[in-house]
N, C-alpha and C positions, 0 to 999 in steps of 0.2 A: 882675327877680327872679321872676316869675310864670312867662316862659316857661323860664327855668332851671330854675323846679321840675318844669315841665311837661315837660320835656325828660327831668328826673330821674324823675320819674311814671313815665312812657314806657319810659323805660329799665330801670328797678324791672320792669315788668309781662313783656317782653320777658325777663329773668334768671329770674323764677319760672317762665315758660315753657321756658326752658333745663333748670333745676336742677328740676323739678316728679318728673322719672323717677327720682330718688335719694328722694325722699318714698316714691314708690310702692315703690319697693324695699327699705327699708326695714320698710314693712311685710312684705313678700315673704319675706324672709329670717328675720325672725322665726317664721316659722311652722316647727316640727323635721319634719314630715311635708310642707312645701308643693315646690314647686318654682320659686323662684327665678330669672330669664335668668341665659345664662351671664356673667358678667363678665369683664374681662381687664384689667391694667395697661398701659397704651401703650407701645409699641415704645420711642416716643423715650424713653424714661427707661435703658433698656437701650440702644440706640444713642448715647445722648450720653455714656455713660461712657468711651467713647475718647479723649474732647477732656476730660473734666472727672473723670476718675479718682481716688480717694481711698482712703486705707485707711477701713475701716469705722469706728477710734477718731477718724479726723478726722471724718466724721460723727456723728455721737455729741455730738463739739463744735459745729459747725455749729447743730447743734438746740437744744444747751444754750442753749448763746448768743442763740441767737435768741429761745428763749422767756423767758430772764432778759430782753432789752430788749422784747418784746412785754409782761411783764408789768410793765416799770419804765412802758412806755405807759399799759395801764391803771388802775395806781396814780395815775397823773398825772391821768388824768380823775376816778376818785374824790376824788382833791385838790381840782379844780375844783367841786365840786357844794356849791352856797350855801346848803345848805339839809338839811333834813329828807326833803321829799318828794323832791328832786331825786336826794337817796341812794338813796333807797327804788325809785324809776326806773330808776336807772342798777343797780343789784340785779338786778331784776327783769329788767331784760331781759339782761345777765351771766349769770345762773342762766339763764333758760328758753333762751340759746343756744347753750350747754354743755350743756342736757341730751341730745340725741338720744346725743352721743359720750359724756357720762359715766356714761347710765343703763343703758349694755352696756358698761362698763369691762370689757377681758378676755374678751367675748362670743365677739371672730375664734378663741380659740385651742379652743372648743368641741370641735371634730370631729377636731382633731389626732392623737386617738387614734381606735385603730379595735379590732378585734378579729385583723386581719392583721400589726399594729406592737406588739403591746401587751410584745413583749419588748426592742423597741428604744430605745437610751440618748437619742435623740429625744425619743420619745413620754414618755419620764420623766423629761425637761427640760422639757417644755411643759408638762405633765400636774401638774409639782410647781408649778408660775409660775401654771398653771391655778387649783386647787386655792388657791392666797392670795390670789388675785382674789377667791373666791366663801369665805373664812371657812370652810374645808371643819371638815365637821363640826357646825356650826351652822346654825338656819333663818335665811335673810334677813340674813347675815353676807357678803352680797358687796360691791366696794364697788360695783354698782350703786345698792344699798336703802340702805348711806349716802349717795349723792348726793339720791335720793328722801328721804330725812330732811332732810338739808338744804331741800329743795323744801317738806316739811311747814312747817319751819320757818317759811318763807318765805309759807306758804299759797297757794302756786302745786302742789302736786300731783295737783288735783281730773283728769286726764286723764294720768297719767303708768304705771298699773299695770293690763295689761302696758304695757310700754314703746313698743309700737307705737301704742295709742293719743295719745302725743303728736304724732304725725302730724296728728291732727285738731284741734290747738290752733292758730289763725293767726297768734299773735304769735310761732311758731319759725317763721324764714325758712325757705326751700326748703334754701337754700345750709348750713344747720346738719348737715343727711343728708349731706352728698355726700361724707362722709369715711364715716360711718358705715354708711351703704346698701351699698355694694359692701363695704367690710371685710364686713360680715355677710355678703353675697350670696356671699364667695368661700369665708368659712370653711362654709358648704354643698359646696364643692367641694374639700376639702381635699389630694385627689390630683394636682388641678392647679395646686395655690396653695400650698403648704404651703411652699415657701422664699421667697414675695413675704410670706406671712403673718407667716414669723417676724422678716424684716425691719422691715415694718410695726408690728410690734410692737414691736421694739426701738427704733425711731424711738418710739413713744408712751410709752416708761421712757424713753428719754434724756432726751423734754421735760416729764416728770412732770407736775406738776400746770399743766391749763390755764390758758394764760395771763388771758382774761377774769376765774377764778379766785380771782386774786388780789389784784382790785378789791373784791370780796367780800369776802376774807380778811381783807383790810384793815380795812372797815368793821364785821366781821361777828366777830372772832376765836373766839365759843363758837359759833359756831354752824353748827357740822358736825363730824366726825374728819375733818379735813383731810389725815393722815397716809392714813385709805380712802382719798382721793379723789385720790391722787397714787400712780399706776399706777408710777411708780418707786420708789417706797419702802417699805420693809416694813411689816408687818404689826403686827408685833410687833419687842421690842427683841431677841428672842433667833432671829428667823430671815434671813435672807438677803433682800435688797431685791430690788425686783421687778427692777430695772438688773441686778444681777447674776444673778438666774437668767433674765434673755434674753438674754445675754450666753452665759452655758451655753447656751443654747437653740439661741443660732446657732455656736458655737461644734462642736454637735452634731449637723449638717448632716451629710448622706451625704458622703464623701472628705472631710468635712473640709474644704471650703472656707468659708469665712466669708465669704472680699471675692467671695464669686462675684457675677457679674452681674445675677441672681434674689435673692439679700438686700439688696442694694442696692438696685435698680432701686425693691425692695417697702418700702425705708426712704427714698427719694427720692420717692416719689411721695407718701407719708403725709406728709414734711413740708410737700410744695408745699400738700398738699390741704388741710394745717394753715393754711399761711398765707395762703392763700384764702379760709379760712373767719374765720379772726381778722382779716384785714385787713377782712370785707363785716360782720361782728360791732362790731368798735371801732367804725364810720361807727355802725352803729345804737345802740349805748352811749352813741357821744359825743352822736347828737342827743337822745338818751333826757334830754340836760342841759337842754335848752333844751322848757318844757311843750310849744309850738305842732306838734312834732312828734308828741307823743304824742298828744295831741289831735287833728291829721290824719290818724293810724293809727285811731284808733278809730271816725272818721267812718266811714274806708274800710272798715270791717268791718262798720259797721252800717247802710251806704251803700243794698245792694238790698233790703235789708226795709222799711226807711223808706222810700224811694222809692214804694212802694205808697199809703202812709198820708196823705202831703203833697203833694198837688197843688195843693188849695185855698187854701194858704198860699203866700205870695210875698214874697221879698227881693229888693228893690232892684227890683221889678217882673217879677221870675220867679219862676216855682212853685217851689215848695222842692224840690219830686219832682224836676223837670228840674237843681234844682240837687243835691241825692242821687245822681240815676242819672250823672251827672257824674263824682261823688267814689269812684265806684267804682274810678275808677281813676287818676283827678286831684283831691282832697278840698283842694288849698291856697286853691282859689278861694272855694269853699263856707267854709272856716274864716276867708277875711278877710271873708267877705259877714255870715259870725255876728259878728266881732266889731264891726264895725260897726252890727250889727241892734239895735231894741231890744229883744231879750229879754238880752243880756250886759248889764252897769255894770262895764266896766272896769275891775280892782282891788279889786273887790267883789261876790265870789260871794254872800255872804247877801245882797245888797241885788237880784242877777239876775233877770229873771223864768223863766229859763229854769230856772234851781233852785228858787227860791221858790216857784213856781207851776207848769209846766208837769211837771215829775218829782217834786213832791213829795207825799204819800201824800192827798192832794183833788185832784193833779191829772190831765189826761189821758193825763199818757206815765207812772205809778207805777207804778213795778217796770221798767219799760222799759232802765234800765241799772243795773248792779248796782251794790255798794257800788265796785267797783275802778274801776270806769270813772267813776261819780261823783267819787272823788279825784281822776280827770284831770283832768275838767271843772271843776272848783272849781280846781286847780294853776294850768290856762291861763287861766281868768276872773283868777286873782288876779296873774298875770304882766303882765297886759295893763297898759300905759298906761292913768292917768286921765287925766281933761278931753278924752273926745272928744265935737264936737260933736254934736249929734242934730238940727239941723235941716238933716237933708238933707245933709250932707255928710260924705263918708267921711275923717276926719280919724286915723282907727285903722289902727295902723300892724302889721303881723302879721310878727315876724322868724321864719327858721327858722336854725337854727345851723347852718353850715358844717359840712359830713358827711364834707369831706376829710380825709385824714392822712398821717402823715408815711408816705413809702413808701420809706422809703431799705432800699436793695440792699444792702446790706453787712454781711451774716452775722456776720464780726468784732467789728463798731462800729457805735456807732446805735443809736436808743430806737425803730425806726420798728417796724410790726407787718405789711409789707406783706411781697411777694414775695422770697425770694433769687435772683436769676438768674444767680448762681456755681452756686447749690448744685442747682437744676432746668434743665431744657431751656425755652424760650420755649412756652406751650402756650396756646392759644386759649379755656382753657374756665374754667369748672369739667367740663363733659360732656367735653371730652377723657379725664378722666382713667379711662374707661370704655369700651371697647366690646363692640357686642353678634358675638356669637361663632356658628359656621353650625351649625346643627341635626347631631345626633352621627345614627350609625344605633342604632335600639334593636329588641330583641327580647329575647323572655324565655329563659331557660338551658333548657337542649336535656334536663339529668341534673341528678342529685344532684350528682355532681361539682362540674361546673361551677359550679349554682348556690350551691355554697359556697364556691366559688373567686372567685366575682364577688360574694357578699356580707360576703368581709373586709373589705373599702373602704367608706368612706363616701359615693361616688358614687353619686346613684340617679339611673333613669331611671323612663318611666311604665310600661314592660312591666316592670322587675324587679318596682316596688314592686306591681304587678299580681300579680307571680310571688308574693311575698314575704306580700301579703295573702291571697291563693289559699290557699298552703300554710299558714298561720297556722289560717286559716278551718274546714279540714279535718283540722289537726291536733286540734282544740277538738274537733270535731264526735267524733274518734275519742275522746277522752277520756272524754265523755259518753255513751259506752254501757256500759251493763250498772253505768249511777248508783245502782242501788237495791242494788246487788251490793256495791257497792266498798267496801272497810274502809280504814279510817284515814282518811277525809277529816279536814277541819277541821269542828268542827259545824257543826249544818243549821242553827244561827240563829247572826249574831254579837251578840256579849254586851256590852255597852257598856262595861261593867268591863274589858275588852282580851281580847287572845287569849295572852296570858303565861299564867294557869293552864294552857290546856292546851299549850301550848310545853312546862311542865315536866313533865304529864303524859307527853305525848310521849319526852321526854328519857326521862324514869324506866322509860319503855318499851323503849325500845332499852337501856339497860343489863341488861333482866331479859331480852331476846332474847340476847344476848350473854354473861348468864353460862349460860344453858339452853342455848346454841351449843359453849361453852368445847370439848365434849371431839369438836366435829365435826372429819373430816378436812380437813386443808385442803389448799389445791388443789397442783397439781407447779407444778415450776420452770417448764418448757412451757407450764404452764395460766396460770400468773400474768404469764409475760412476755407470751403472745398478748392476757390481757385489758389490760393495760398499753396494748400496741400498740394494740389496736384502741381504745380510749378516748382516744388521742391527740390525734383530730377534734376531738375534743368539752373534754378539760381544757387543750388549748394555747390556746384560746377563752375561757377561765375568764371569766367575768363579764360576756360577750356578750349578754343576756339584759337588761343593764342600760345598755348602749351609750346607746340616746334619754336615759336620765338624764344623759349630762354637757354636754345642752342648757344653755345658761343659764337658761332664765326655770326649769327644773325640778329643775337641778340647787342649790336654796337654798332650795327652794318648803320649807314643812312637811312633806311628805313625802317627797320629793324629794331632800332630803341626805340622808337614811339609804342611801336605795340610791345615790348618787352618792360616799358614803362607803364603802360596799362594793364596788365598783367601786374604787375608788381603792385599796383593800384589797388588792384579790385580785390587782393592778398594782406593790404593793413599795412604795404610800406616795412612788415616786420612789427606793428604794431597789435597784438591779439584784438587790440578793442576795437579797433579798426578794420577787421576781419569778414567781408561782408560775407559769407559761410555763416560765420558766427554770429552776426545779427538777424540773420535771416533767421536762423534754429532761434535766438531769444524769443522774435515775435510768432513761431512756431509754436514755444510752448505758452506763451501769451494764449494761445487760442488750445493750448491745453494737448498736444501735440507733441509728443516725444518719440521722434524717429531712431531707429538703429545710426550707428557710425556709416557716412556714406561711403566708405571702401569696403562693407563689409557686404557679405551674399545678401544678409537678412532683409540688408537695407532695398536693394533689385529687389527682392524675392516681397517685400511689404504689402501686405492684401489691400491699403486703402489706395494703391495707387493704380490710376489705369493703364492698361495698356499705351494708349496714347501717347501719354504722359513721358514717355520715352524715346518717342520720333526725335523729336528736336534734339532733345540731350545725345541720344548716340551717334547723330550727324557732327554736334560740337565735338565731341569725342573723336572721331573719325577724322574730320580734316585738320581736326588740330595735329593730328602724326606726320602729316603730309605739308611741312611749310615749304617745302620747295616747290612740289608738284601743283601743288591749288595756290599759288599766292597769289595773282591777283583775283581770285577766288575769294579767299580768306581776308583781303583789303578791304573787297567791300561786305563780305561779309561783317566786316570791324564798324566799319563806318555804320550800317542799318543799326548793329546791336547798340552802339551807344549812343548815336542820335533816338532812338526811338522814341526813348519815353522824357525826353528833353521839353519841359514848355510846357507839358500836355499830358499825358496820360501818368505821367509820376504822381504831379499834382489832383488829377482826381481821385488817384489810388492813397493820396494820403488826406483825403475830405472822408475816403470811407472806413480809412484805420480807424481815423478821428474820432469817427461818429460811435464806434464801439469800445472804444476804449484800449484799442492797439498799438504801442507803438511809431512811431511813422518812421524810425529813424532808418528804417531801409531805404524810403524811397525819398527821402532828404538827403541822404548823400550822393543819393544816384543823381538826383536833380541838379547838384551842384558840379561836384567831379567831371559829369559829361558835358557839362555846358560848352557853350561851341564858339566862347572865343580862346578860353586859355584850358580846357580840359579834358575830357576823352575823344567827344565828337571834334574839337579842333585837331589835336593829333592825329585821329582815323582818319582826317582827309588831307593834312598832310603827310601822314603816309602813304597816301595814294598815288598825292603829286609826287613824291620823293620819287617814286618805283616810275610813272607814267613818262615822266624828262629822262630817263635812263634809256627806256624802250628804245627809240631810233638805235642810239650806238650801242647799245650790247644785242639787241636781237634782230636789227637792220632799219631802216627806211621801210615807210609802210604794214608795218607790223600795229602799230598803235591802234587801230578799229578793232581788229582780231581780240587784242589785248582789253580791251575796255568793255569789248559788246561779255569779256569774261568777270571784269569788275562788277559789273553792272549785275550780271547773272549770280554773282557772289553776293549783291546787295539782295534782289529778291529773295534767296535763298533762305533770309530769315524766317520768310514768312511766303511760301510758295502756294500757289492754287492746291487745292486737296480733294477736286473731285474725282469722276473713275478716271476718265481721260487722261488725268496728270500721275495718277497713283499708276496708271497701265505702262507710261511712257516709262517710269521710274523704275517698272520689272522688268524692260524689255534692255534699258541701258543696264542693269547691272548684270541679265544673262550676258548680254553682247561683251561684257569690262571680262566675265568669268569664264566662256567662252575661245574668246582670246587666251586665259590661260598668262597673264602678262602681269608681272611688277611693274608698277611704274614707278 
């Protein structure tokens, strides 16, 4: 039995050295400004579809199926647990192995949109599937923060927010990332994943709520919205399940292929990597039954600190230390030598001296293990056999529970939780289902052009985002001249009371510009279609500026849905007709004007466009990559874009559609949507208050002026002085940002 464990030890240590790169990546990819390796799905999941071909709804099944008998598994093991605590165990470690995957429920489909896509029936099938994963419209309504609620519950969330920190918890195996590490890492790269993604995902709605799950559900039924936490399911009783708008989703693929190669390959590979991780999950569930294991996991985690402390002490005629620095990564011998030792009484924790005296608040390890780990240690003292003998003979007998399960292959039939090898290719790993991919060439955009033609996409490299912080840096710096000059900011101080008073000041001011305007000429047929044309760049873009919000961890935050909700706004809701893109290009070709697709070169490269015409747009572009670095940058920036033409200049731009026979319905829904008690410009300034009441305790006392004189410079930004003095200042901050040589 000993060296079976020892084998099994060995073999444990060797897997986490495997699976340890999906930990680290995990983190990697959570960060919206980091850089991430590139990832890639293995060939053979696309090469074995020759020999193992399926329409997609047979997949779909495959997954159902498998996850009904992976979860009829762990129900069975909740059935077996004799007890209170052994529930409580088998919980515990169910939840924290499920969390890496369920506390970025809907994370992959992030970057799906871009500011290049944002008129595409794609990007408004992801974007809507998007948008119910994360509660859109509410703070902390993802179902990430219900899985996190449940973990409250549970009082297992002390490491879970952000979500990467669960990385640093050691009771989540390695092998719990390896689904979720590359999901994230890819949805970073969304230009080159974007049909393994939507696969991927639609494997994760076909097998709705994880199977572990449902071992939980079982014991547990108030204790979560189970209905969150099941990615195939709606939301609500009155919207579309999440199954069916990924269904849309891939259904919505370029030509229209569904069963293509790349959906599949991206929905074959998610299920393998499912049931890799459910099959090495059940093993630690199931032994989670039996205390003596729990108890040998927490040796081994408290293995090299102890090891320090006990030298002096010896069991069975070894230092305790020698038997610690042991257990680091073999702790079965150390846990028969305790139960043996006399500090246990077999069957009886109060009677132990190792609780009674050595951990308890007069002795010398108190405080040394916490309340949680004390319940193990009392679980396994009281599991133990009585009547062993103590003179000198190890007559204590230390079982671990059998970690095997059932592995049956047969996708159709069977309660087993292991592999399908109908439904996968044979693959060596869990690290198979990743590799690392050869360095790209990078360099920064040569023009304007370009550099707005390379920042539709959500691909970055280190010379864009170099370019992108460069020009950001320099556009600020132009803002900021001639501060003492400038009329209309937001006040010099903010007001804790909010910034809505002067929101509606604001308002009330552009109406009284507007009636004092009423009797000015307005512009020719000529004048209005060239400014049309040339604003092109910049309104087919609409909401680019807001792009890093439909990160996950920022798109739920308290500040964070508002702009992720205007963004989603300015997008049609997932409605095409509602598409402000799309009406913009209608009243385009109104004036007889048919542009290139705007992700395309053609579209940058268009002779009728000026130069110009691409300041503004490449700045939106630019700090839209950067939501962490420019945010309250970006706040007020939000606030200037959607107050501006509130009251006031929408209105006279829709007296001059009028007059020629244009359209107005561009500037009739901007006039509405941003009004400033219930619509964009209301939001942009609560989200400003959101972020400004935070300032003291997260970034200290006294930091609020620093912070604001940045809002503020975010608000000019829209629209900054442009003569040579501002244009000079603007070359001299973005040498000094390149200069430096610095990511920020």
């Amino acid at each position: 039995m000993q060296r079976q464990q020892a084998a099994a030890d060995t073999a444990g240590l060797r897997s986490r050295a495997v699976a340890e790169d999906f930990r680290t990546l995990y983190v990697q990819a959570a960060d919206p400004e980091g850089f991430p390796p590139p990832v890639a799905i293995p060939d053979e999941y696309s090469r074995a579809l020759t020999a193992s071909a399926g329409a997609l709804e047979d997949w779909e099944h495959r997954a159902g199926a498998w996850s009904a008998r992976a979860a009829d598994g762990y129900r069975a093991l909740a059935a077996r647990a004799a007890d209170q605590e052994s529930r409580d165990a088998l919980v515990r470690r169910a939840a924290l192995g499920a969390a890496p995957l369920a506390l970025v429920s809907g994370a992959w489909l992030q970057w799906l949109s871009s500011p290049g896509n944002g008129d595409s029936e794609l990007t408004m099938r992801t974007l809507s599937l998007y948008a119910q994963d994360l509660g859109a419209g509410h703070p902390g309504a993802d179902r990430g923060s219900a899985y996190r609620a449940l973990l409250h519950h549970l009082r297992l969330a002390e490491r879970t927010l952000p979500a990467a920190r669960l990385t640093q918890v050691p009771q989540v195996s390695d092998l719990a990332f390896a689904l979720p590490g590359p999901l994230l890492a890819m949805s970073r790269r969304p230009d080159e994943h974007r049909t393994e993604l939507v696969g991927a995902d639609l494997c994760l709605r076909a097998v709705g709520l994880l199977p572990p799950l449902a071992a939980v559900r079982e014991l547990l039924p108030a204790a979560a919205d189970w209905t969150a936490l099941d990615p195939g399911a709606a939301r609500r009783a009155d919207t579309p399940t999440g199954l069916a708008l990924a269904r849309a989703a891939a259904a919505a693929l370029p030509a229209r292929t569904p069963d293509s190669p790349g959906l599949i390959a991206g929905f074959r590979w998610a299920l393998d990597m499912l049931q890799r991780w459910s099959s090495g999950l059940y093993q630690e569930v199931s032994a989670a039954l039996d205390p003596a294991c729990d108890m040998a996991e927490l040796l081994r985690l408290r293995a090299r600190e102890a090891a320090l402390y006990h030298q002096e002490f010896e069991i069975e005629g070894r230092s305790l230390g020698d038997w610690f620095t042991e257990a680091r990564t073999a702790p079965h011998g150390l846990l028969r030598a305790l139960a043996a030792s006399r500090l246990v009484r077999p069957g009886s924790p109060e009677r132990s001296p190792l609780l009674r005296g050595l951990i308890s608040e007069n002795g010398p390890m108190f405080r040394i293990f916490s309340p949680a780990d004390e319940a193990v240690i009392r679980r396994w003292i009281r599991s133990l056999p009585e009547g062993a003998d103590r003179n000198g003979q190890d007559t204590v007998t230390v079982t671990v529970a059998d970690t095997d399960t059932d592995t049956d292959t047969d996708t159709d039939t069977g309660t087993g939780t292991g592999t399908d090898t109908d439904a996968t290719p044979a693959l060596p790993a869990p690290v198979a289902a990743v590799r690392r991919e050869a360095a790209r060439p990078d360099r920064a955009p040569g023009t304007l052009r370009e550099a707005y033609h390379r920042l539709l996409g959500r691909d970055d490299t280190p010379a864009l985002r170099r370019y992108a912080t460069g020009y950001v840096h320099g556009w600020l710096a132009r803002s900021r001249v001639g501060w003492d000059t400038a009329g209309q900011l937001p006040p010099q101080q903010w007001n804790p009371r909010g910034l809505r008073p002067w929101l509606q000041e604001q308002h009330d001011r552009h109406g009284r510009e507007f009636e004092q305007g009423a009797g000015a000429p307005l512009p020719t047929k000529e004048a209005l279609v060239d400014s049309t044309v040339q604003l092109a760049p910049l309104t087919l873009i609409d909401g680019s500026w807001l792009q890093g919000f439909t990160d996950y961890g920022h798109a739920s935050s308290d500040v964070g849905h508002l702009l992720f909700s205007t963004y989603w706004d300015e997008l049609g809701n997932g409605d095409l007709g509602l598409n402000h893109p799309l009406i913009y290009r209608e009243v385009l070709r109104e004036m007889d004007v048919e542009l290139p697709p705007t992700a395309s070169r053609e579209f940058a490269q268009w002779p009728g466009f000026r130069e110009e015409s691409f300041e503004l747009p490449v700045y939106w572009l630019c700090i839209g990559r950067l939501p962490r670095t420019f945010l309250p940058e970006v706040l007020g920036l939000n606030v200037a874009m959607e107050l501006s033409g509130v009251g006031g200049s929408y209105r006279r731009a829709r007296i001059a559609l009028e007059k020629y026979g244009f359209s107005t319905r561009f500037v009739d829904i901007h006039n509405t949507i941003d009004n400033v008690a219930t619509g964009h410009s209301a939001w942009a300034a609560d989200a400003v208050d959101a972020y400004m009441a935070t300032v003291p305790s997260v970034l200290g006392p006294g930091c609020e002026p620093g912070i604001w004189e940045r809002v503020r410079t975010g608000y000019r930004s829209l629209n900054p002085p442009g003569g040579l003095r501002a244009r000079r200042a603007a070359r001299h901050a973005t040498r000094a940002y390149e200069n430096k040589g610095e990511l920020h």
